[in-house]
N, CA, C and O atoms as a GROMACS GRO file, in nm:
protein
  548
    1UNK      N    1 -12.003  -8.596 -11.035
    1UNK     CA    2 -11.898  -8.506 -10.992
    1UNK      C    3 -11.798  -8.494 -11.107
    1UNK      O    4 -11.735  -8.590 -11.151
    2UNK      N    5 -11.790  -8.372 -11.151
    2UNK     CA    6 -11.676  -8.343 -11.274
    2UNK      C    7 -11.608  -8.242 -11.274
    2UNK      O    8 -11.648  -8.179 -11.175
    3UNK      N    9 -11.528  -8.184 -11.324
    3UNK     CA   10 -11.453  -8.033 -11.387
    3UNK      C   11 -11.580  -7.978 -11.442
    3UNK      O   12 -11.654  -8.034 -11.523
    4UNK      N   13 -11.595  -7.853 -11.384
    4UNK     CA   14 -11.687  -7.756 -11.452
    4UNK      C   15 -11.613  -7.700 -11.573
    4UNK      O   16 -11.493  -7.671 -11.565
    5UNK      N   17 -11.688  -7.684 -11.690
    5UNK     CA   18 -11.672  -7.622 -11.793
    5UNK      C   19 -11.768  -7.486 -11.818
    5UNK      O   20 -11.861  -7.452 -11.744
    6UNK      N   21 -11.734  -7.433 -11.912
    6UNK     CA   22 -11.832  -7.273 -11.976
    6UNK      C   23 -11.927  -7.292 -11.993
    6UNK      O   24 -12.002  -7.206 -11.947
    7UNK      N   25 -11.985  -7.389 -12.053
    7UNK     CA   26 -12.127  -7.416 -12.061
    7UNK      C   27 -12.147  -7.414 -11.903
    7UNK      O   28 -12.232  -7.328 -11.874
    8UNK      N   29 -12.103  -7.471 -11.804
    8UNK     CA   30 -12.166  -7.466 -11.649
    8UNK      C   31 -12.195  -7.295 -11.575
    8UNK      O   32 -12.244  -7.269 -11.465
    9UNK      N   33 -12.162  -7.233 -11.645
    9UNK     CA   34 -12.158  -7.080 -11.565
    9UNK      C   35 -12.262  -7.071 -11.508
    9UNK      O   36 -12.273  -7.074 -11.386
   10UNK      N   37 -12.362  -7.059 -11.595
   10UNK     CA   38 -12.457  -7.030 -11.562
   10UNK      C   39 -12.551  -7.062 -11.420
   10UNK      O   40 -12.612  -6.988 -11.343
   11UNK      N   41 -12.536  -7.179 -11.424
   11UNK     CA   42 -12.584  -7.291 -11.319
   11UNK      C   43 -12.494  -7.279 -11.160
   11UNK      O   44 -12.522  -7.298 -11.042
   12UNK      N   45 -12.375  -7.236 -11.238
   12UNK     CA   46 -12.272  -7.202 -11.112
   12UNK      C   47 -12.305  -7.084 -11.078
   12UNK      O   48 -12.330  -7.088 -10.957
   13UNK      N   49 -12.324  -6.955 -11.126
   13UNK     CA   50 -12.371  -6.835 -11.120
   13UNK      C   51 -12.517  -6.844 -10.993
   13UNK      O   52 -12.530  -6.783 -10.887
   14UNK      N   53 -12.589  -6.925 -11.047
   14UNK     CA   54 -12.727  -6.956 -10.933
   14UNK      C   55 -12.679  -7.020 -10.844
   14UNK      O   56 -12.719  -6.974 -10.737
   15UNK      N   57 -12.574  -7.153 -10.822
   15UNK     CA   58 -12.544  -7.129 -10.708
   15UNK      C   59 -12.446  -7.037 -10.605
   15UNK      O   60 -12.436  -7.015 -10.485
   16UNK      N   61 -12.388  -7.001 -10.719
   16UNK     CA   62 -12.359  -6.902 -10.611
   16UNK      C   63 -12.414  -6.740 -10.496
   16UNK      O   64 -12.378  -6.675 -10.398
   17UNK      N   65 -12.543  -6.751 -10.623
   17UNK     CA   66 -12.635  -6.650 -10.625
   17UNK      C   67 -12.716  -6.724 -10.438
   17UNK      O   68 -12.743  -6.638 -10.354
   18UNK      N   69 -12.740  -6.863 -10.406
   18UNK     CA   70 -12.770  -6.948 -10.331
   18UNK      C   71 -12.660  -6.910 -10.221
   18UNK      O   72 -12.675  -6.801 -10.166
   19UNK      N   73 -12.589  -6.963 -10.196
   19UNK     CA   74 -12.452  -6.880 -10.123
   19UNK      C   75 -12.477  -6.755 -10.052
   19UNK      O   76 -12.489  -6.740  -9.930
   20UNK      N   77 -12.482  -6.683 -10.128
   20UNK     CA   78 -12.482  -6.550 -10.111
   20UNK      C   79 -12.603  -6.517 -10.068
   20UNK      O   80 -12.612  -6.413 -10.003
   21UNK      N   81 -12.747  -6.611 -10.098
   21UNK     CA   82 -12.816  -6.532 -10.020
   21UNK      C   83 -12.810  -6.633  -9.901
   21UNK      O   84 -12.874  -6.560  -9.825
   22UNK      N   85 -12.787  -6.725  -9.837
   22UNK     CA   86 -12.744  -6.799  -9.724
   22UNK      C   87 -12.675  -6.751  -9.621
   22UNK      O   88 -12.709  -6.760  -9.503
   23UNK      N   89 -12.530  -6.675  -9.682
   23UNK     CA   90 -12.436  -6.616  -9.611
   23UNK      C   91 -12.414  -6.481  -9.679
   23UNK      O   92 -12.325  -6.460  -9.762
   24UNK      N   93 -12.516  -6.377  -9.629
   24UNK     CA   94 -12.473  -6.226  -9.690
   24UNK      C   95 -12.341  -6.221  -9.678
   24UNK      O   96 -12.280  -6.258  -9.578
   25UNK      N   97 -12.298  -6.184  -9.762
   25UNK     CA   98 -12.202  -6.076  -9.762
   25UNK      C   99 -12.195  -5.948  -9.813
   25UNK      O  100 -12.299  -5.887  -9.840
   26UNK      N  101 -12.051  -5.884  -9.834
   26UNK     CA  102 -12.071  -5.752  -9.791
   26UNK      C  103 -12.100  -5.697  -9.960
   26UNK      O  104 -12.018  -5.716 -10.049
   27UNK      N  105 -12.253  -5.614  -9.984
   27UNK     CA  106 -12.257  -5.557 -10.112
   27UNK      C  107 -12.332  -5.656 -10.210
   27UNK      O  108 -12.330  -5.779 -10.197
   28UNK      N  109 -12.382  -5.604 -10.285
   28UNK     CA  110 -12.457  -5.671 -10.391
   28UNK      C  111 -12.357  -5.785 -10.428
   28UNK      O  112 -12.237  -5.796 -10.406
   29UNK      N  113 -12.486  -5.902 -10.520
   29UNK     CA  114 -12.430  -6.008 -10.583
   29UNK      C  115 -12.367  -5.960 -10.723
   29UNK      O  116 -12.460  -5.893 -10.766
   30UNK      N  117 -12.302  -5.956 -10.786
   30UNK     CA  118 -12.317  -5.900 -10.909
   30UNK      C  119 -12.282  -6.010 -11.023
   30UNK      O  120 -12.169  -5.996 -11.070
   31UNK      N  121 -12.360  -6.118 -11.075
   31UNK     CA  122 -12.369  -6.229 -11.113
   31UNK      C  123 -12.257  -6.188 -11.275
   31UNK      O  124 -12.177  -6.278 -11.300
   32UNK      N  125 -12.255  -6.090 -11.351
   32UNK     CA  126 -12.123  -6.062 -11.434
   32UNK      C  127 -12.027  -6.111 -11.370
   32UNK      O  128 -11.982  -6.219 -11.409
   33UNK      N  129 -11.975  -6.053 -11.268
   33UNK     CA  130 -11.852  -6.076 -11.170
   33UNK      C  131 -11.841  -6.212 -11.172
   33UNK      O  132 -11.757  -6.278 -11.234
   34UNK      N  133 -11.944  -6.257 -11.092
   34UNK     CA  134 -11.935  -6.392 -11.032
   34UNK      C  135 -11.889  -6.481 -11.161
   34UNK      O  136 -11.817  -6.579 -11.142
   35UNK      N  137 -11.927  -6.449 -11.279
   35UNK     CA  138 -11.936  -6.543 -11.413
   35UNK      C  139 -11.781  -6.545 -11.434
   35UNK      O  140 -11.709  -6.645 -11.436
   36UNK      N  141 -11.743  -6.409 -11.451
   36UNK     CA  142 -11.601  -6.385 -11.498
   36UNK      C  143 -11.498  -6.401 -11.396
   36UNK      O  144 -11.396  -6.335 -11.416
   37UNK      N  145 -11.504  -6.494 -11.262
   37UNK     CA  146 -11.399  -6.510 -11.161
   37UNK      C  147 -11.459  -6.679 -11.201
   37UNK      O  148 -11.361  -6.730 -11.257
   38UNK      N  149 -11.547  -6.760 -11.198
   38UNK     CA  150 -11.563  -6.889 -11.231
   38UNK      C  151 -11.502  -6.914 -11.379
   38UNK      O  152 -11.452  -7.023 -11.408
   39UNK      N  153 -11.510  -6.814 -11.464
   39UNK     CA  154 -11.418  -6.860 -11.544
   39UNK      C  155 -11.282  -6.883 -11.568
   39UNK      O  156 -11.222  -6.957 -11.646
   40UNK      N  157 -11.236  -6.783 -11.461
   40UNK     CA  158 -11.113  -6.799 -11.461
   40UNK      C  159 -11.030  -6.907 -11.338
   40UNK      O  160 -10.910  -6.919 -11.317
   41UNK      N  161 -11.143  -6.973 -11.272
   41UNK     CA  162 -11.124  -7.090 -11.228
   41UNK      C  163 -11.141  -7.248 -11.348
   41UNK      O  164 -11.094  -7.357 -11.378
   42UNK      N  165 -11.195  -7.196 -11.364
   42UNK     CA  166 -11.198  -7.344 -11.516
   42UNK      C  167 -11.105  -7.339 -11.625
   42UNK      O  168 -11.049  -7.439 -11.670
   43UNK      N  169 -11.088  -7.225 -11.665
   43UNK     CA  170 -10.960  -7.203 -11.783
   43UNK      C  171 -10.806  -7.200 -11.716
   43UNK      O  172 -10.708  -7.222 -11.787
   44UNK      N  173 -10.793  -7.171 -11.572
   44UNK     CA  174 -10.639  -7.169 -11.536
   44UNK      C  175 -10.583  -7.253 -11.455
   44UNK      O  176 -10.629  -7.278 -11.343
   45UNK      N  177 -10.423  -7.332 -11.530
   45UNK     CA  178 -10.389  -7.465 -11.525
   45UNK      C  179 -10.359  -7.457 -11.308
   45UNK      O  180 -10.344  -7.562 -11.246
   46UNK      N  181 -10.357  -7.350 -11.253
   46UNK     CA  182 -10.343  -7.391 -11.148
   46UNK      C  183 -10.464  -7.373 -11.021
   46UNK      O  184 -10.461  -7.340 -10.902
   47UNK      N  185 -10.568  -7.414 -11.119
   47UNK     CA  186 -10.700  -7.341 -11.007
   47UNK      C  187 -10.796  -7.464 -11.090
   47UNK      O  188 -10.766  -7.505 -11.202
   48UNK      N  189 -10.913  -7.509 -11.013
   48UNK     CA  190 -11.052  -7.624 -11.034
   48UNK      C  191 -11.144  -7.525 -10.993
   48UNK      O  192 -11.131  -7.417 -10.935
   49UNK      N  193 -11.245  -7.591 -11.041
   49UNK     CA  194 -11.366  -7.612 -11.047
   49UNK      C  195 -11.474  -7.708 -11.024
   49UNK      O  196 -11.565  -7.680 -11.103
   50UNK      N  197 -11.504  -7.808 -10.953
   50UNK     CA  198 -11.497  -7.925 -10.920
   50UNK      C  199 -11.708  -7.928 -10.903
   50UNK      O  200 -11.760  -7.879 -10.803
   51UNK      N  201 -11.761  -7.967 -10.974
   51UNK     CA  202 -11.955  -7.919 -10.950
   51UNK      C  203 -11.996  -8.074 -10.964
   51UNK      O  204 -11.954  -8.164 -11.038
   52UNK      N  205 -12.062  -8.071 -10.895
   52UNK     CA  206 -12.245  -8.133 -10.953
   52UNK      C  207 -12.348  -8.052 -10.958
   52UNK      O  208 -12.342  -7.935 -10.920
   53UNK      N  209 -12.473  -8.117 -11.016
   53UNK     CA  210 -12.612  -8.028 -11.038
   53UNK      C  211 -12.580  -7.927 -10.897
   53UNK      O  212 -12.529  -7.820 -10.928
   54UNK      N  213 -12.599  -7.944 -10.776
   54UNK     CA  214 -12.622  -7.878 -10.678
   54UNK      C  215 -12.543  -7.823 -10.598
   54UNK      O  216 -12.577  -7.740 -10.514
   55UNK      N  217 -12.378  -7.882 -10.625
   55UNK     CA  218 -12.295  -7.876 -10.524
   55UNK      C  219 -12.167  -7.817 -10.622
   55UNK      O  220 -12.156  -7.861 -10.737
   56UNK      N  221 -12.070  -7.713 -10.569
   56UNK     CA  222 -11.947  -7.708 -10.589
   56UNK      C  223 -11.819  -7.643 -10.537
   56UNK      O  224 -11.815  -7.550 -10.456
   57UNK      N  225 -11.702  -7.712 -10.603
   57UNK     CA  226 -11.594  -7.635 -10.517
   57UNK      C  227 -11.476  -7.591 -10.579
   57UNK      O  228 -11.415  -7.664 -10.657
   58UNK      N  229 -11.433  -7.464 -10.548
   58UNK     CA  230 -11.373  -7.384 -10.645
   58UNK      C  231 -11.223  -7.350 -10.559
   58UNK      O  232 -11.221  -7.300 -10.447
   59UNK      N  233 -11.143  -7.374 -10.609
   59UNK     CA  234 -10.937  -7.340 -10.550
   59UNK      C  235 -10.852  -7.333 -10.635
   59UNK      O  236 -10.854  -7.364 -10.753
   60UNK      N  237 -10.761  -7.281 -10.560
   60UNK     CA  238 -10.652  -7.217 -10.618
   60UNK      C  239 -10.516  -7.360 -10.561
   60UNK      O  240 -10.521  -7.445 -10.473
   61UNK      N  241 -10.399  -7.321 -10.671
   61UNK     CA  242 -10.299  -7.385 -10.605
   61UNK      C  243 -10.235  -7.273 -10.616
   61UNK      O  244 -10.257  -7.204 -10.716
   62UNK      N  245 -10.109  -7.214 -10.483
   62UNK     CA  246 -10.041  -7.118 -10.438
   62UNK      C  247  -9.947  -7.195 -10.355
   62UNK      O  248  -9.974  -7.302 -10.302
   63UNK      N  249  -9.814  -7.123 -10.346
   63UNK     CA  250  -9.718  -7.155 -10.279
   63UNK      C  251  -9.690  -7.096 -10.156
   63UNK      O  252  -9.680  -6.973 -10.151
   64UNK      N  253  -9.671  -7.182 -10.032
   64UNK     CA  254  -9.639  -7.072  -9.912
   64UNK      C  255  -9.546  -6.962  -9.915
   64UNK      O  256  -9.451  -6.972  -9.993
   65UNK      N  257  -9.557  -6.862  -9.846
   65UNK     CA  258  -9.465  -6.760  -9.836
   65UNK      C  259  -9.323  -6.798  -9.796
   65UNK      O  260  -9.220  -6.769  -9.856
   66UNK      N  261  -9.335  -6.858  -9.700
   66UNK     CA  262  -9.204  -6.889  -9.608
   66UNK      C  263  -9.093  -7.049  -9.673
   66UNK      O  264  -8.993  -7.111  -9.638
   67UNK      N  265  -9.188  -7.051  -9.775
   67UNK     CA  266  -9.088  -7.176  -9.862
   67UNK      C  267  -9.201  -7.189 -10.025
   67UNK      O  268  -9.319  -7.219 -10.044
   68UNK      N  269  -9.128  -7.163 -10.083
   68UNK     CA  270  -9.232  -7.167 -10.260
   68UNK      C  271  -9.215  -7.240 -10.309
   68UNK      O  272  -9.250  -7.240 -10.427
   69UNK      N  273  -9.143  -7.361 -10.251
   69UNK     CA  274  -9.168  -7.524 -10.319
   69UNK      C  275  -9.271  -7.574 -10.209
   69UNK      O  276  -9.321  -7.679 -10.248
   70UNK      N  277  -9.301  -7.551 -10.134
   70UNK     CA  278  -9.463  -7.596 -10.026
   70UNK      C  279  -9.533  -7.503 -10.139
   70UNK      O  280  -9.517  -7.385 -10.172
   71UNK      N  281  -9.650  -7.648 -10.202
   71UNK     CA  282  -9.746  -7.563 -10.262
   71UNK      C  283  -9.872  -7.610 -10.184
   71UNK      O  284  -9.876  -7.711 -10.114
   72UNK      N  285 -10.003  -7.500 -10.211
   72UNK     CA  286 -10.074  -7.569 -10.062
   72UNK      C  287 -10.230  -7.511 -10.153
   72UNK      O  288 -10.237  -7.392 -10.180
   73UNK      N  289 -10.333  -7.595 -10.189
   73UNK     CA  290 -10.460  -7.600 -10.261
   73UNK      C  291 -10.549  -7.532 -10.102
   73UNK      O  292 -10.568  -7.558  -9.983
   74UNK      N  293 -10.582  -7.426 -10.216
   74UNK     CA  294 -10.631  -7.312 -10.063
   74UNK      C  295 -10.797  -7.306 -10.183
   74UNK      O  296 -10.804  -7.263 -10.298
   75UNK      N  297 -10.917  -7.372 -10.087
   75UNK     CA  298 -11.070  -7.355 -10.133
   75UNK      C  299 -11.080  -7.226 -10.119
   75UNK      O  300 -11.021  -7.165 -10.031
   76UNK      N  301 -11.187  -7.150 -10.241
   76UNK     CA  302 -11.195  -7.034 -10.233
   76UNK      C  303 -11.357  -7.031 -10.228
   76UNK      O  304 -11.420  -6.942 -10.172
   77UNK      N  305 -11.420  -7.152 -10.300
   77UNK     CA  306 -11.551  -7.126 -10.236
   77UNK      C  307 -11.618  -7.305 -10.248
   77UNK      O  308 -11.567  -7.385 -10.326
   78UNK      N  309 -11.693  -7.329 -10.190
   78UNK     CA  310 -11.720  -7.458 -10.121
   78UNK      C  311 -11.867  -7.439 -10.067
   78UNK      O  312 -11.895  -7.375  -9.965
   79UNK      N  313 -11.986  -7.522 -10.177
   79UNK     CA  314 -12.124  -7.471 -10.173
   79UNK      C  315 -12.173  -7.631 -10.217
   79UNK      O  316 -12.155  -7.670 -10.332
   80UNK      N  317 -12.227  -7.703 -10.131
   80UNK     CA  318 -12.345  -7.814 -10.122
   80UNK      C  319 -12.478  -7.809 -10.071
   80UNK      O  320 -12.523  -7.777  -9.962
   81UNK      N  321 -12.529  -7.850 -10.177
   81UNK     CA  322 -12.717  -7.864 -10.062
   81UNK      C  323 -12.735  -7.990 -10.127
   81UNK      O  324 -12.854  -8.021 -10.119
   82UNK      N  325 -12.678  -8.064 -10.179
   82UNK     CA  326 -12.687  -8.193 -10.214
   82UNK      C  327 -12.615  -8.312 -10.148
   82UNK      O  328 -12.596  -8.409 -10.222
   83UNK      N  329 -12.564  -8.320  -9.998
   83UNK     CA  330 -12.514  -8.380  -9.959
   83UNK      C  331 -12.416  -8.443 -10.013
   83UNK      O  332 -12.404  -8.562  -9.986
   84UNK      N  333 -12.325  -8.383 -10.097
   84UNK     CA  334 -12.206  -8.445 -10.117
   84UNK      C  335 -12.078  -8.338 -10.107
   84UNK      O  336 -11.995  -8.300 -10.190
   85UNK      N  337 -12.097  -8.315  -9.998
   85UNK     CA  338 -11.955  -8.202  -9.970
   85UNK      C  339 -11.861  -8.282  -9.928
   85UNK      O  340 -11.760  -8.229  -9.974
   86UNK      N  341 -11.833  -8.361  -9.879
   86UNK     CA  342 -11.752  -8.470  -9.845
   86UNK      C  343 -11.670  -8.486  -9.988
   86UNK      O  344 -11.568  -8.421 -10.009
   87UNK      N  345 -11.742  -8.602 -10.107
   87UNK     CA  346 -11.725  -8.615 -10.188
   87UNK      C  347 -11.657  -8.504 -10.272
   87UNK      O  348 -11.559  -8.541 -10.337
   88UNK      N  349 -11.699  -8.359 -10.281
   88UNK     CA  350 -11.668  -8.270 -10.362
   88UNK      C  351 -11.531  -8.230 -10.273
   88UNK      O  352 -11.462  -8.154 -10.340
   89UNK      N  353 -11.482  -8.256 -10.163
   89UNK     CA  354 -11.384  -8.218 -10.083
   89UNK      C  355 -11.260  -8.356 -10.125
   89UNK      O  356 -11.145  -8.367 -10.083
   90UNK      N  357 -11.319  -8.427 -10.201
   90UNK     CA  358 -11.220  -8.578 -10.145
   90UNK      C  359 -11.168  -8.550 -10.322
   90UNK      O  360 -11.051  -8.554 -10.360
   91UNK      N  361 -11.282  -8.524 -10.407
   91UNK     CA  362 -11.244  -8.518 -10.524
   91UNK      C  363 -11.113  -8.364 -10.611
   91UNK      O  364 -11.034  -8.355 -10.705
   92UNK      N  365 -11.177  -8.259 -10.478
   92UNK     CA  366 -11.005  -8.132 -10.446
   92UNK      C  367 -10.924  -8.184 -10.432
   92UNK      O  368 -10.837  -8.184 -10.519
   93UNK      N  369 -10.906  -8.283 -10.274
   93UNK     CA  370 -10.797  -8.345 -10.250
   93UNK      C  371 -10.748  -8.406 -10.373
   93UNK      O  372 -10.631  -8.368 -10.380
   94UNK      N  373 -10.770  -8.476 -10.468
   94UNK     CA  374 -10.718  -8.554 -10.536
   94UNK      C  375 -10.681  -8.468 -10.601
   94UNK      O  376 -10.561  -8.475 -10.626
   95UNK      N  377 -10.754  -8.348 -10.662
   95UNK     CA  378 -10.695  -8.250 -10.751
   95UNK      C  379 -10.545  -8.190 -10.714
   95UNK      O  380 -10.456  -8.168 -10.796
   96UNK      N  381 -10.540  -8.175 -10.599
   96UNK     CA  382 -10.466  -8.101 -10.523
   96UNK      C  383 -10.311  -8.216 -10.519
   96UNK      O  384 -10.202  -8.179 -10.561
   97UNK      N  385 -10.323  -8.276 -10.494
   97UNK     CA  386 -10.209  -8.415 -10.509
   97UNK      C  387 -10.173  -8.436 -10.668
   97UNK      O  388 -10.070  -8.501 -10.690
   98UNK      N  389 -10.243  -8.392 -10.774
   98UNK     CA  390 -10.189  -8.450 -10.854
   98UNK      C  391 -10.144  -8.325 -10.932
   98UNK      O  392 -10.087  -8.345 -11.039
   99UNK      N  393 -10.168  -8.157 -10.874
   99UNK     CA  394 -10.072  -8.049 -10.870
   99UNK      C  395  -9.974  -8.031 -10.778
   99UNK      O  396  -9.921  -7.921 -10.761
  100UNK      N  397  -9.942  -8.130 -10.718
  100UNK     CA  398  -9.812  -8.130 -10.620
  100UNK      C  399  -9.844  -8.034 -10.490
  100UNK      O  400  -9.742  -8.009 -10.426
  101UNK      N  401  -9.926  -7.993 -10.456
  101UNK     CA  402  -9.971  -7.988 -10.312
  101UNK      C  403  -9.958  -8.061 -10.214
  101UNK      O  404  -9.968  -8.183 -10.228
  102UNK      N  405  -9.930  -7.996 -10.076
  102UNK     CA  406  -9.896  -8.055  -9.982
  102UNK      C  407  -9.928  -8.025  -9.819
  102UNK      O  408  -9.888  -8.058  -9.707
  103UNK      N  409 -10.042  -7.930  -9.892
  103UNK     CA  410 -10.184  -7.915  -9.779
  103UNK      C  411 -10.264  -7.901  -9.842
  103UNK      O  412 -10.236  -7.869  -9.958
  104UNK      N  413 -10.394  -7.916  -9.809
  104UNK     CA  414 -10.535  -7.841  -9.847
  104UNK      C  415 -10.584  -7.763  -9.765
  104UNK      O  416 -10.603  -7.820  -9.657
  105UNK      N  417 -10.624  -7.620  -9.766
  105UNK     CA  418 -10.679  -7.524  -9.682
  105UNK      C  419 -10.860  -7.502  -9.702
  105UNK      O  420 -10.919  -7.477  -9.808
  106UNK      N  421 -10.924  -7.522  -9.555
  106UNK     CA  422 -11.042  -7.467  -9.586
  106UNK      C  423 -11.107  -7.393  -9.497
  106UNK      O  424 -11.074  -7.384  -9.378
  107UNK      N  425 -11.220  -7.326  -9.560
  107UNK     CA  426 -11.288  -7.226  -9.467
  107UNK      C  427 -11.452  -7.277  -9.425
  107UNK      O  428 -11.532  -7.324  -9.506
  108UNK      N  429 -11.472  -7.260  -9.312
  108UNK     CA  430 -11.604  -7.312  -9.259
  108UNK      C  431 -11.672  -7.197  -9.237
  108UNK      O  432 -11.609  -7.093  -9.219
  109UNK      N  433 -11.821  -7.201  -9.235
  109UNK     CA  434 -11.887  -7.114  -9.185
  109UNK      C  435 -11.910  -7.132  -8.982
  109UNK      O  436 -11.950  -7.228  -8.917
  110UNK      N  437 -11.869  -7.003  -8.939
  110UNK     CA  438 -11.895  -7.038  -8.772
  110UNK      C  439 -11.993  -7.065  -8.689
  110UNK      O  440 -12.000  -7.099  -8.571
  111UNK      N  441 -12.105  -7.035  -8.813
  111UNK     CA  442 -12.278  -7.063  -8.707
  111UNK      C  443 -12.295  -7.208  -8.718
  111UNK      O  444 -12.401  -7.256  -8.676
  112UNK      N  445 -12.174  -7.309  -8.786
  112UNK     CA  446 -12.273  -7.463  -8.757
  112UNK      C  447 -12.134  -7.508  -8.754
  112UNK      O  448 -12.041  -7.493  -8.834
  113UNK      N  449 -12.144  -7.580  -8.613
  113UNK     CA  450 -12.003  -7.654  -8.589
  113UNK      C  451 -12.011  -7.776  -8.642
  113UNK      O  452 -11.916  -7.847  -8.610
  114UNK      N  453 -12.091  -7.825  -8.711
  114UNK     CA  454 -12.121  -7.990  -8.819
  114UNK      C  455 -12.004  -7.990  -8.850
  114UNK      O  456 -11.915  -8.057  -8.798
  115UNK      N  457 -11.988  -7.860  -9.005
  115UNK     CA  458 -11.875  -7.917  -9.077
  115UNK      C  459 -11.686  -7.940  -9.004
  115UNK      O  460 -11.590  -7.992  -9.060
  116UNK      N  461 -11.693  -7.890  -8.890
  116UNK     CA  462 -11.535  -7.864  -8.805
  116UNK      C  463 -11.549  -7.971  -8.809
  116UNK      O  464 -11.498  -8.018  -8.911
  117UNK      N  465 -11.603  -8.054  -8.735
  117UNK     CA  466 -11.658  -8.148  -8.671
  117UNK      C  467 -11.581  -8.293  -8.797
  117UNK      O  468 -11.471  -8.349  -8.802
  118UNK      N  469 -11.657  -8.298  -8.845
  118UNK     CA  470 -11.615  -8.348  -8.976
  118UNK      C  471 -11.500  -8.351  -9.033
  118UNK      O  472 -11.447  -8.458  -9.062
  119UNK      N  473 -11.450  -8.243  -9.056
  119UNK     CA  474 -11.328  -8.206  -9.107
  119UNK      C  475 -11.191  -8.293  -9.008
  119UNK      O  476 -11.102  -8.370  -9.045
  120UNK      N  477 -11.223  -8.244  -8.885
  120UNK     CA  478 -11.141  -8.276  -8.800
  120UNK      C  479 -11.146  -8.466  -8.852
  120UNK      O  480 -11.071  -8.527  -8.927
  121UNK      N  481 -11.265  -8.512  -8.775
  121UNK     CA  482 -11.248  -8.634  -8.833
  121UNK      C  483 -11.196  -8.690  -8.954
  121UNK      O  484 -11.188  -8.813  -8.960
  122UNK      N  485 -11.165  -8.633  -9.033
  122UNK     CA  486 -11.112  -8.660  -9.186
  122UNK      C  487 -10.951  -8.656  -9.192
  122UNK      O  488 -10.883  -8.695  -9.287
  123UNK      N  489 -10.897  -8.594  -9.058
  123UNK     CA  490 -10.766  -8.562  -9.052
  123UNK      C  491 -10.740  -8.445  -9.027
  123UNK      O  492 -10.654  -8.424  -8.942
  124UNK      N  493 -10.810  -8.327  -9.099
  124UNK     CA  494 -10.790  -8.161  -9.055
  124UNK      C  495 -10.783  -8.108  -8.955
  124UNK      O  496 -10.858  -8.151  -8.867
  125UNK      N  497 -10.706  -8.009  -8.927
  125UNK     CA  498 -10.678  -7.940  -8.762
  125UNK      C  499 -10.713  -7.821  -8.770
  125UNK      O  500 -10.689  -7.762  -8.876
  126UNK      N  501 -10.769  -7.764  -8.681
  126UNK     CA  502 -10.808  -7.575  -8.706
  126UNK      C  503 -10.669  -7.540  -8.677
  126UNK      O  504 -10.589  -7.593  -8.600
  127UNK      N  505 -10.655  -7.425  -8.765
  127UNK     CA  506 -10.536  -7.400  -8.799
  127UNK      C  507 -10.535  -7.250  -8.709
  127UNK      O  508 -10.486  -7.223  -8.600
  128UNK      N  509 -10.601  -7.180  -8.795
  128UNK     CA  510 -10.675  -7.009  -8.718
  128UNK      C  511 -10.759  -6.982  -8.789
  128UNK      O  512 -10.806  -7.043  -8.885
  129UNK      N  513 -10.791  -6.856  -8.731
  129UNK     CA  514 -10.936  -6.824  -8.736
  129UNK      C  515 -10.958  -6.706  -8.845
  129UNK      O  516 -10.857  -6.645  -8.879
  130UNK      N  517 -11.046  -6.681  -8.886
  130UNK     CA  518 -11.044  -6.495  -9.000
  130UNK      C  519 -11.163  -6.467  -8.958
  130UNK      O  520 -11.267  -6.530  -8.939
  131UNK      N  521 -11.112  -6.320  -8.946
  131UNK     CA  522 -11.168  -6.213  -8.844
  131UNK      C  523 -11.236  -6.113  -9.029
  131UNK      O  524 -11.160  -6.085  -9.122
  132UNK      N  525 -11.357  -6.089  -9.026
  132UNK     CA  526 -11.393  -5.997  -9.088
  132UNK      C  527 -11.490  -5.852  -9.084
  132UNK      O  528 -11.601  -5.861  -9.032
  133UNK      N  529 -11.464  -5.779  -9.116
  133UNK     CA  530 -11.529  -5.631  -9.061
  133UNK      C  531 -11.550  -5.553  -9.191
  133UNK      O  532 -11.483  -5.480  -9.264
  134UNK      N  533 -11.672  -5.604  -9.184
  134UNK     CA  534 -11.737  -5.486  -9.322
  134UNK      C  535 -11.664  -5.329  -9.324
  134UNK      O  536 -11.634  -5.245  -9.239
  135UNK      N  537 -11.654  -5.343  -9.473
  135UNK     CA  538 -11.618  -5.188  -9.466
  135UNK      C  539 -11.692  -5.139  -9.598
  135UNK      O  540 -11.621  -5.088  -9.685
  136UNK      N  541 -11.821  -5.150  -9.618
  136UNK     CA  542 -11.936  -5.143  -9.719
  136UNK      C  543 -12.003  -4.998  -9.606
  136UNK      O  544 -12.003  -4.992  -9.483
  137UNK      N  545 -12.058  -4.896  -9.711
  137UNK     CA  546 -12.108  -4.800  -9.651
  137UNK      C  547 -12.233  -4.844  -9.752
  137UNK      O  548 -12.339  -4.781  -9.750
   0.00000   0.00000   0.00000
């Protein structure tokens, strides 16, 4: 488990390419894209990158709206088939504490209640829910 670097794109690129075909979403993959938003998770001082061979997890640090000294490490994408999502979640947290954060936000997929499940046990509370509606013709 480490900081992804540039040399990792690539490898991150397939998994995310993995992702995406797991959980369609809306519109082609377009693996350029994907390269040039992972990079700008590894090069900027307030956003990780966090991989192993199989597994990784990618956030931002942002400040709440309603107070901008609450800063709060919000996952933007969160991909294991190597059984260590736990681990890749514990190793954010730490990221996230030592950018002065003072939540961690995450998103689950709704067809497998495992990971809630989990989460909850770890300390996490469902917070709410996101509602999405293709708008791809």
């Amino acid at each position: 488990m480490r900081p992804a670097t540039p040399d990792d794109i690539p490898a991150l690129v397939r998994m995310g390419q993995d992702f995406h075909d797991y959980f369609p979403q809306c519109g082609d993959y377009v693996a350029e894209n994907v390269a040039a938003a992972l990079g700008n998770f590894i090069e900027q001082d307030n956003a990780t990158l966090i991989m192993t061979d199989k597994a990784m997890v990618a956030g931002v640090i942002i400040p709440a709206l309603s107070n901008l000294s609450h800063l709060m490490a919000v996952e933007m994408a969160w991909w294991a088939k190597d059984g260590q999502g736990i681990r890749l979640l514990r190793s954010f947290e730490k990221w996230a504490i030592a950018k002065g954060a003072a939540e961690v936000r995450l998103t689950t997929q709704t067809d497998d209640p495992r990971p809630n499940r989990i989460l909850e046990r770890m300390g996490y509370r469902h917070l709410e829910s996101v509602f999405v509606r293709p708008l791809c013709h």
